[in-house]
N, C-alpha and C positions, 0 to 999 in steps of 0.2 A: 540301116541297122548297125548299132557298133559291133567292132570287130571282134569285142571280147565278149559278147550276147551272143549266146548260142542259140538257135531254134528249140525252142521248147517237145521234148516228146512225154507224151506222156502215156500212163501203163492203165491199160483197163485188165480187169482179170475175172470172167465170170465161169463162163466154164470150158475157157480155152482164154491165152493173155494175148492183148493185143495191142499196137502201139495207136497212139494216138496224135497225128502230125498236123500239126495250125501251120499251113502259109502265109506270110505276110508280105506285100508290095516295101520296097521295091525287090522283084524276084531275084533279080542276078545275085542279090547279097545276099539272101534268106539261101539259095541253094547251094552259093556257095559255102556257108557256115554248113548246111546240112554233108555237104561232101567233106567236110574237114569232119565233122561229128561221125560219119562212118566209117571214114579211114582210122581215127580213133578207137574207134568200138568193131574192128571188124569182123564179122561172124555174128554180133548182135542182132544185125536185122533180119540174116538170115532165115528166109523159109519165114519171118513175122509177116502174120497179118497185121496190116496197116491199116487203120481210118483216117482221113480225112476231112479235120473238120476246117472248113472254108467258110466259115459263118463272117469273117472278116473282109476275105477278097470277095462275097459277093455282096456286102454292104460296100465297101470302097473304092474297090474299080468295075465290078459287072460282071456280067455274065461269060463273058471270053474269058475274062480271066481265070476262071473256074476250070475250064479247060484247057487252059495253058497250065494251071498248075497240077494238075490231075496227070499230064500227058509228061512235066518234070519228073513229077512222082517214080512213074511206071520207070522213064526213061534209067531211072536209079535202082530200076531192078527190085520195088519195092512192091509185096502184092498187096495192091488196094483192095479190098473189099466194103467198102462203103462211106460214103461221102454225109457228115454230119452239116448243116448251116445251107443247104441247098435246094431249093425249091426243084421237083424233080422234074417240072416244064424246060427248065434251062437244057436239061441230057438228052431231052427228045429228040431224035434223028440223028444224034451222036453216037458213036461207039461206046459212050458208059452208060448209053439209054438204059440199061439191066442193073445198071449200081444201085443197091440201093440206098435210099436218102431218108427213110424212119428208121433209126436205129434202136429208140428208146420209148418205144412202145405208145407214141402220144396220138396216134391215131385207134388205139386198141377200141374197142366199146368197154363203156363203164359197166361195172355189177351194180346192179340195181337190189336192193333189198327192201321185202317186202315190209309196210309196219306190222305190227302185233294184232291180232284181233281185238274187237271191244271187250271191255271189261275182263284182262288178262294182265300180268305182272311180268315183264321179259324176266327172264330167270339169266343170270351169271355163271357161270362156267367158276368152278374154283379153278384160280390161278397157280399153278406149278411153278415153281423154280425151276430158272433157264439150265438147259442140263453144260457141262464142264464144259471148258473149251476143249478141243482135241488141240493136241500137236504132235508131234513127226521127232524121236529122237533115232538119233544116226552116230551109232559109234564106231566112226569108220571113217578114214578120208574120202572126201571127194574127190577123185581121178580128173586128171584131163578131157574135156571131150563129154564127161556126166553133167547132164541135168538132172533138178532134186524141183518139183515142183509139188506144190501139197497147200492148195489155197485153203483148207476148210480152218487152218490156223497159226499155230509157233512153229517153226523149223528150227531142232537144236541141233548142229553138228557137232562131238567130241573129236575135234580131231582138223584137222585143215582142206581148203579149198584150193586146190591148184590152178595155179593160168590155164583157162581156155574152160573150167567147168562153171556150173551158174546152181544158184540155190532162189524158189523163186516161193516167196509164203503171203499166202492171205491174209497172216497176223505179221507176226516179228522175227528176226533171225536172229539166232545166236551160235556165234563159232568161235569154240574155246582153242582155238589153234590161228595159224596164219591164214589169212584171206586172199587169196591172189587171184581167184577169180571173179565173177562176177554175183552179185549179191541184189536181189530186189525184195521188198517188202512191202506191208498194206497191200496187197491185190484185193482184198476184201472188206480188210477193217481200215478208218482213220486213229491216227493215232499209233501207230507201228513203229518203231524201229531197227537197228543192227546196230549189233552189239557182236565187238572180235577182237581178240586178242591184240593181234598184229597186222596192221591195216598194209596191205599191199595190192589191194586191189586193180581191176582195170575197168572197174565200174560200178556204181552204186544207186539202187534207185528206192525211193519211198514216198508213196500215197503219190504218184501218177506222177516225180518226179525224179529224174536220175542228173547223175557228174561222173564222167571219168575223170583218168588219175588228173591228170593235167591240169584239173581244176580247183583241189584240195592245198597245192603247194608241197611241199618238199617237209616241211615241220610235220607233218603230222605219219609222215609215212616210218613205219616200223612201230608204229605208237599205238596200244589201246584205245578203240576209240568207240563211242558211241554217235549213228545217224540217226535224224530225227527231221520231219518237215514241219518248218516253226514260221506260220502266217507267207505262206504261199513260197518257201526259200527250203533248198536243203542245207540243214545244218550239219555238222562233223565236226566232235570236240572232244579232246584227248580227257582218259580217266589221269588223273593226278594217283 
């Protein structure tokens, strides 16, 4: 792995958010970027629930290794709760025998629908306009230490986010003051971004992507900026 490739985390949000961690061989360099990425962000992982998706280590080195990286994981103080890419024969007689490994409902059973009887017309339903988006406005700073979490859509804060607080929305943020804490978006929708006055963040994530500061450069810090995930990349570009 190069050195300047971070481990990939990504944000699921349904109705609790939760990080989403891909291991990849060779391990010592994947955990090691993961330990640089915490010490950066610390306090982020905190108390997260983590998944696990290992859809790679067990295509590419096997079944041990699933358990070596599962047993990293933990080692990091990270609470697993459930392992995505893992056929659940591999956990048997192991200590994550209990993890679970369908996280996305593809064992569910299908709804079956019946046809119409003979010689009947299915009737349509008149379709309604989708009702407004909701969003969340907040005329008030955000404190150190506050979370603002409100997945069902926009988070507008008038006013600033201090280091150590997080603002976490289903749609788009927007914060008409300084950003110094932490800032995530799209937990729900694609297409989300943040948008903030004065970018001084200590981290930034959108549509199952995030970057701390350290990864923006020095140009953009103090700068109006708008984030955006453009073909699998987070983008960050100053308003003119």
């Amino acid at each position: 792995m190069d050195a300047d490739v971070l481990p990939q985390i990504r944000i699921r949000g349904r109705n609790f958010m939760a990080l989403v961690v891909a291991p990849e061989a060779p391990f010592g360099e994947w955990f090691a970027a993961l330990d640089q990425q915490m010490k950066n962000a610390a306090g982020f992982f905190a108390g997260r629930p983590v998944v696990a998706d290992l859809t790679a280590v067990q295509a590419d080195i096997g079944a041990e290794a699933v358990l070596i990286a599962l047993d990293g994981l933990e080692a990091r103080g990270l609470k697993v709760i459930g392992a995505e890419g893992v056929r659940a024969p591999i956990l048997v007689g192991t200590r994550w025998e209990r993890l679970p490994t369908a996280l996305h409902g593809r064992d569910a059973p299908q709804q079956l629908v019946a046809d119409p009887p003979p010689n009947t017309t299915p009737q349509t339903a008149p379709q309604e306009p989708p009702p407004p988006r909701p969003s969340l406005l907040i005329e008030e700073p955000i404190r150190s230490g506050r979370s603002v979490v409100f997945e069902d859509g926009d988070v507008t804060i008038v006013g600033t986010v201090a280091s150590g607080a997080e603002v976490l929305a289903g749609g788009s943020v927007h914060i008409y003051g300084a950003l110094r804490g932490r800032a995530i978006a799209g937990l729900r929708t694609s297409g989300a971004r943040i948008f903030c006055r004065k970018l001084e963040a200590e981290l930034l994530g959108v549509d199952q992507l995030y970057r701390t500061a350290e990864h923006w450069g020095a140009g953009l810090h103090g700068c109006a900026v708008q984030v955006r995930c453009d073909r699998g990349a987070l983008r960050l570009s100053a308003f003119e």
